[in-house]
N, C-alpha and C positions, 0 to 999 in steps of 0.2 A: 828211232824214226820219229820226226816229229810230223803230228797233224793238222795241217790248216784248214777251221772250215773253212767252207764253197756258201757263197749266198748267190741266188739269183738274181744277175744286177739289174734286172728288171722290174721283178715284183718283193722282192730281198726276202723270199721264201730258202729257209734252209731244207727240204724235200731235193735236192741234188744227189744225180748217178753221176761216175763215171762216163763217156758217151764214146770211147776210143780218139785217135788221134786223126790231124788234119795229115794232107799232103806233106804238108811242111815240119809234121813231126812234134805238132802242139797241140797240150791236151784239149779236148772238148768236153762239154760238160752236158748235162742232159735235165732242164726243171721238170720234174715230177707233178709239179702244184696244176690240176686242171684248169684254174682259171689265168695261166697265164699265157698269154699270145704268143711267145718264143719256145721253139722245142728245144735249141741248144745254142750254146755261146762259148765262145773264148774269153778266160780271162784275160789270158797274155795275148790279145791281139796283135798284129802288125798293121793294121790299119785302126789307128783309135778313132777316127772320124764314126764308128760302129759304138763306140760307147756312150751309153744313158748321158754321162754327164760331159760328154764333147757336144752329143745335140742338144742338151739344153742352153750349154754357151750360147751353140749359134743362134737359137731361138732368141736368148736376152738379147742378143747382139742385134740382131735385126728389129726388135722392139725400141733399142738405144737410137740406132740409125732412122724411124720413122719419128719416132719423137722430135731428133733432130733435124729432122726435113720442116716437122711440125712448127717447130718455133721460128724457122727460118721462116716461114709462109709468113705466119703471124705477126714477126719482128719486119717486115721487108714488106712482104702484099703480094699476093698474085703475080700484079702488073711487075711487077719491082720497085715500087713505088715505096717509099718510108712513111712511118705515122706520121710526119709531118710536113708530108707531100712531094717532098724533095728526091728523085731517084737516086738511087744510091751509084756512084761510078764504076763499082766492079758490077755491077750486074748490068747496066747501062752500055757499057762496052761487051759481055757478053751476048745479048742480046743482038748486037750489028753484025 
């Protein structure tokens, strides 16, 4: 039998029980560590959007997208207006 640690993919505390099994027949796990905010987790989820490093994607992804709004502003102007006065024609037609 081979053994895989279990780290707590939250606080990556090895302090992991066993925690019994879901509905669905997949184990759960149980962090021991007092100071961390989740009682128990799946590793093998069926919903990954639940894992540490799916939400952090989305976080950069949404910082990527503001950025990019950002230099749009910047590069273009408020109005739609270009740095050198001239509106630019795709936003000139969106605008109408």
């Amino acid at each position: 039998m081979v053994l895989i640690p279990v780290r707590c993919p939250y606080c990556q505390s090895a302090h992991v029980i066993q925690g019994g099994k879901t509905d669905t027949d997949k184990q759960r796990d149980r962090c021991r560590n007092p100071d961390c905010s989740h009682q128990s987790f799946l590793l093998n989820s069926a919903y990954k959007g639940r894992s540490p490093q799916i939400k952090q994607q989305v976080i950069d992804m949404g910082r990527v997208s503001h950025l990019l709004r950002l230099a749009k502003t910047v590069m273009i102007g408020p109005e739609g207006e270009t740095p050198n006065g001239r509106g630019s024609d795709k936003v000139s037609a969106l605008s109408e």
